[in-house]
Every structure is written in structure tokens, then in C-alpha cells.
C-alpha positions in Angstrom: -103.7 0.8 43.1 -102.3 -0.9 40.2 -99.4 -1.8 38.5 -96.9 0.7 37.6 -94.9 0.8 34.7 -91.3 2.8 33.8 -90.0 3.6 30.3 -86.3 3.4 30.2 -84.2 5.0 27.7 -80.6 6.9 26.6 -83.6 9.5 25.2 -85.4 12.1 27.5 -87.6 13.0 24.8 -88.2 9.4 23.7 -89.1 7.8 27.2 -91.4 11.0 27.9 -92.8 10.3 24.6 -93.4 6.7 24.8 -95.1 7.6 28.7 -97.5 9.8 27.4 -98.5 7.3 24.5 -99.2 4.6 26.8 -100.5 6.9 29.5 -103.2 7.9 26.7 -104.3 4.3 27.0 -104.2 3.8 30.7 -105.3 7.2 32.8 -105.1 5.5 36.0 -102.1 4.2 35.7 -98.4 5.5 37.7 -96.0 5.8 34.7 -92.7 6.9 34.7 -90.1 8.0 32.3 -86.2 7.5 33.2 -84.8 8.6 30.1 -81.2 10.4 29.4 -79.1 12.3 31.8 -79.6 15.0 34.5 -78.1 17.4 32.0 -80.5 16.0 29.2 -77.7 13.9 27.2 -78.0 10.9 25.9 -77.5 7.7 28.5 -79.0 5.7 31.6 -78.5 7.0 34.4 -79.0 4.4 37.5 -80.5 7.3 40.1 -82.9 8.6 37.9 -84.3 4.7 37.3 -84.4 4.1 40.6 -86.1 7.1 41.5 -88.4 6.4 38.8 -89.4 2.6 39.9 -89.8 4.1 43.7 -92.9 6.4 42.4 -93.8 4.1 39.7 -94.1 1.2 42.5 -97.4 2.3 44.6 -98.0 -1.1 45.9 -98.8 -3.0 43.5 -95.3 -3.8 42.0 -93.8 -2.4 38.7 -92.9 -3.5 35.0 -89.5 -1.7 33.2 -89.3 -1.5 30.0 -85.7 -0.1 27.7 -84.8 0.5 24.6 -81.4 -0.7 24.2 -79.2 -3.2 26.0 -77.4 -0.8 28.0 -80.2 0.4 29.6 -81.1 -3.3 30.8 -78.3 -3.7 32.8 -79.4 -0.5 34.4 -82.9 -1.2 34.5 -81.8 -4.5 36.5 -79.8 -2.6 39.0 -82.5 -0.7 39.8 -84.8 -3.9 40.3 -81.7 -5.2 42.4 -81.9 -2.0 44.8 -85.4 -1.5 45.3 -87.2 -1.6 48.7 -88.8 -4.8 47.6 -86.8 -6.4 44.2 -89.8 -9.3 43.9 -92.6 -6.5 43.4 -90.2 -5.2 39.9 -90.1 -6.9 36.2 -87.9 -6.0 33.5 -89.6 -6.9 30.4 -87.6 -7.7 27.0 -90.4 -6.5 24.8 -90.0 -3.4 22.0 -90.4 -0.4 24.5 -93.7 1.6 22.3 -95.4 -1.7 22.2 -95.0 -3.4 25.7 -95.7 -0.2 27.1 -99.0 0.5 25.4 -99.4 -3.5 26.3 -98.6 -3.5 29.7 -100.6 0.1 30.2 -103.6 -1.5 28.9 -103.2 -4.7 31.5 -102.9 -2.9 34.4 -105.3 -0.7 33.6 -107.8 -3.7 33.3 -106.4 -4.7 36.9 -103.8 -7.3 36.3 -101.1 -8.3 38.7 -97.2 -8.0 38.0 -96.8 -11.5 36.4 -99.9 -10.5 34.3 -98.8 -7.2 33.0 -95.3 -8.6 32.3 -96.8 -10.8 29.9 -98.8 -8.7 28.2 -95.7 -6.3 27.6 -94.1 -9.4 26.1 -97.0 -11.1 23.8 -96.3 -12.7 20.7 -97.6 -11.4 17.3 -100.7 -12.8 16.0 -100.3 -16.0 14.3 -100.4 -16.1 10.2 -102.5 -18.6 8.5 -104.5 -19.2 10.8 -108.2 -21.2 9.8 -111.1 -20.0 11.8 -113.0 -22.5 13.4 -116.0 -23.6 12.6 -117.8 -24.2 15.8 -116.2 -22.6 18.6 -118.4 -20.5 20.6 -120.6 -18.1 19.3 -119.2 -15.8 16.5 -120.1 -12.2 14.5 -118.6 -10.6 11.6 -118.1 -7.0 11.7 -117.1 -4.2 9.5 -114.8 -1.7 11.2 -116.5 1.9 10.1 -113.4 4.1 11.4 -111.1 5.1 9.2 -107.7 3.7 10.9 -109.3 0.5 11.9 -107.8 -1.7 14.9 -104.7 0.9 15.6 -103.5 1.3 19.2 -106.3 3.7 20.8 -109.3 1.1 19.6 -107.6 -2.0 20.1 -106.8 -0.6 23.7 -110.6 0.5 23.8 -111.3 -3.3 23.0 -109.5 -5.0 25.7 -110.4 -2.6 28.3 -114.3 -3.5 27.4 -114.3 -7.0 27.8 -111.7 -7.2 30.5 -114.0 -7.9 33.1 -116.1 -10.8 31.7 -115.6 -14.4 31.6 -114.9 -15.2 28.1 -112.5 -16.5 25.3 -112.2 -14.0 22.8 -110.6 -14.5 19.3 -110.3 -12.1 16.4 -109.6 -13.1 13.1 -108.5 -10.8 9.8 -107.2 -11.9 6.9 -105.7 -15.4 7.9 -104.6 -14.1 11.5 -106.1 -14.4 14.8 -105.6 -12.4 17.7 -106.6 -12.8 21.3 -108.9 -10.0 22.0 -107.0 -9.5 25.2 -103.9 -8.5 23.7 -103.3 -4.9 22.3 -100.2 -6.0 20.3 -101.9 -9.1 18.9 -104.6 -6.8 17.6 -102.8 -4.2 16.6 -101.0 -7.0 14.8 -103.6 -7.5 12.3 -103.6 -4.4 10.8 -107.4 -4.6 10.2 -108.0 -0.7 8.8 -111.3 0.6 8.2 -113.6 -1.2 5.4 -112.4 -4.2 6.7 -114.3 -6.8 8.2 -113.0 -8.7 10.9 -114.6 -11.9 12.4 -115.0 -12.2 16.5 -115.4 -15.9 17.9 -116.1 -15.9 21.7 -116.8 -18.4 24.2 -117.6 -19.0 27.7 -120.1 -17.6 30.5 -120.4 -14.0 29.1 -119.8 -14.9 25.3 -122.7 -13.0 24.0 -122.1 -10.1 26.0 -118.7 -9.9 24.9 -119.9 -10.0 21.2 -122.3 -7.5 22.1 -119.7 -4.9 23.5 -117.5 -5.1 20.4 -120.2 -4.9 18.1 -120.6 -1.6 19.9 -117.5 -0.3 20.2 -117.3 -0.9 16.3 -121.1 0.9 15.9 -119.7 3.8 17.5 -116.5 4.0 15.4 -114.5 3.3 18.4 -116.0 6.5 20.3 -113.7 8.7 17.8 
């Protein structure tokens, strides 16, 4: 099991859209779109949340996601009148992002608390020096075409999930942890560019190895 996560929107077509992005990102994943109104209009409506939370919820608890501040109060209804309201998080986060976020983190196996932050993670930070001795550390050139856009940077954090490691990226005076989708997308590091990875810890070195992989292989696309 894993978390779940449930897009909701005043939009049918939005929140189904937004669900199959981040579903892309996260096959194994229970997501669930509550968008619009039984007879497809624009709104929330608090059944069709609910509804959606109960199949998004498979044990593991849930993370909700909206698009505009009506459809929190709903979204927080629905928390309220779930079986269990402790195993549900409503996340303030821009919907397409924290979903491809959250998606990504419980894909790699992280708990509620876990994939609620991820949904919510700050942008990379701007001027940012990179160290000089920190861990062990490789520059790469990104060889396909689009660079660190969602599909790779999810690619990237699903890789090194597993291992025991700090990871850091660095592009153009910004740094993003390697564990955040929306930090990396965040750099807009396209293709030509070179980005700098510092790791460190217990697996550092495979960590650097993986990446330098992923970007050997152009990101498997």
C-alpha cells in the first residue's frame, strides 16, 4: 500500500487532468479526482470528495490537494467525515505541482506527514554558492532535449530514494535537493546544460553513479 492522493477542483476535466499527470509519475499509486458536479458543472461537491478520499485512502492515509479556496473548505469537510480524519492531509500547495510532488513521494514509499511535505516544498533557493568540499561531487551535461522537466526529475528522485545519502543539485546559482521534484523542476536546467551533483553520506557514490546514468541514457526517453 501506499499513500493516496485526491485532486480537488470546480473542474472535472482539470482534476482528471492533473490525476493522470501525476499518475504518469507514480503507477502504483491510488489517485483520485473529485472535480466539478454530478452533472459535470463547475463546483465542489462534498459527496463526490468524500467518495473520492474513501478509495484514495487504502491504508496508508491520504493527501488532498484543490485548486481554489472554495474547494478547501470542502476538501476539509471531507477530512472531518472520514472513517479515520488523522490518516487525511489537506495540502496548501499549487494543485499540478504538489500532485506530481506528492505522487512521486509515495511512490518512493513515504508516509502521510512525508508526502504532505513534499506536495508543499519550497522552490529552490537563488544564489546559492556550491560548496567546496561537501561530499563527493560530478558535473554532468543533460543530453535530452527538455532537460530536468517533470518526467526526469521524477525519474531522479525515484532512483535514489532508496539509499542513504544527501543529495544536492546545483544549476545556475540554484540548488535543489535531489529529493524534491518541484525543487528540481525548479531549476529549469534544459538540455546542453550542465548541472553539478554534490552527494554525501553511506551510499554517496552510488547515488552519483545512478544519476550519471539516468543522464547517460537521456532519462530513458
Amino acid at each position: 500500500m501506499t499513500v493516496g492522493i485526491v485532486i480537488v477542483s470546480h473542474s472535472v476535466k482539470l482534476a482528471e487532468g492533473v490525476a493522470e499527470l501525476a499518475g504518469q509519475m507514480a503507477p502504483n499509486v491510488t489517485i483520485r479526482a473529485a472535480g466539478g458536479m454530478d452533472d459535470g458543472s463547475l463546483g465542489t461537491d462534498f459527496d463526490r470528495v468524500c467518495t473520492a478520499l474513501e478509495q484514495a485512502d487504502t491504508g496508508d492515509g491520504a493527501v488532498l490537494l484543490y485548486d481554489l479556496g472554495s474547494a478547501r473548505m470542502i476538501a476539509d469537510l471531507a477530512v472531518e467525515a472520514h472513517a479515520n480524519p488523522l490518516h487525511a492531509v489537506v495540502v496548501d500547495a499549487p494543485v499540478v505541482e504538489g500532485a506530481v510532488a506528492a505522487a512521486v513521494a509515495a511512490q518512493g514509499g513515504g508516509d502521510l506527514a512525508g508526502v504532505a511535505r513534499a506536495a508543499g516544498e519550497r522552490p529552490p533557493e537563488f544564489g546559492a554558492e556550491e560548496p567546496q568540499v561537501a561530499g563527493e561531487s560530478v558535473d554532468l551535461v543533460l543530453r535530452n532535449e527538455v532537460g530536468l522537466h517533470a518526467r526526469p526529475a521524477a525519474l531522479l528522485v525515484r532512483t535514489i530514494a532508496s539509499l542513504k545519502a544527501d543529495v544536492t543539485v546545483y544549476h545556475n546559482g540554484q540548488q535543489a535537493d535531489a529529493r524534491s521534484v518541484l525543487a528540481l523542476m525548479g531549476l529549469s536546467a534544459r538540455g546542453g546544460d550542465t548541472i553539478r551533483v554534490v552527494a554525501d553520506g553511506p551510499d554517496a557514490a552510488e547515488a552519483l553513479r545512478r544519476i550519471g546514468k539516468l543522464v547517460e541514457i537521456e532519462f530513458e526517453e
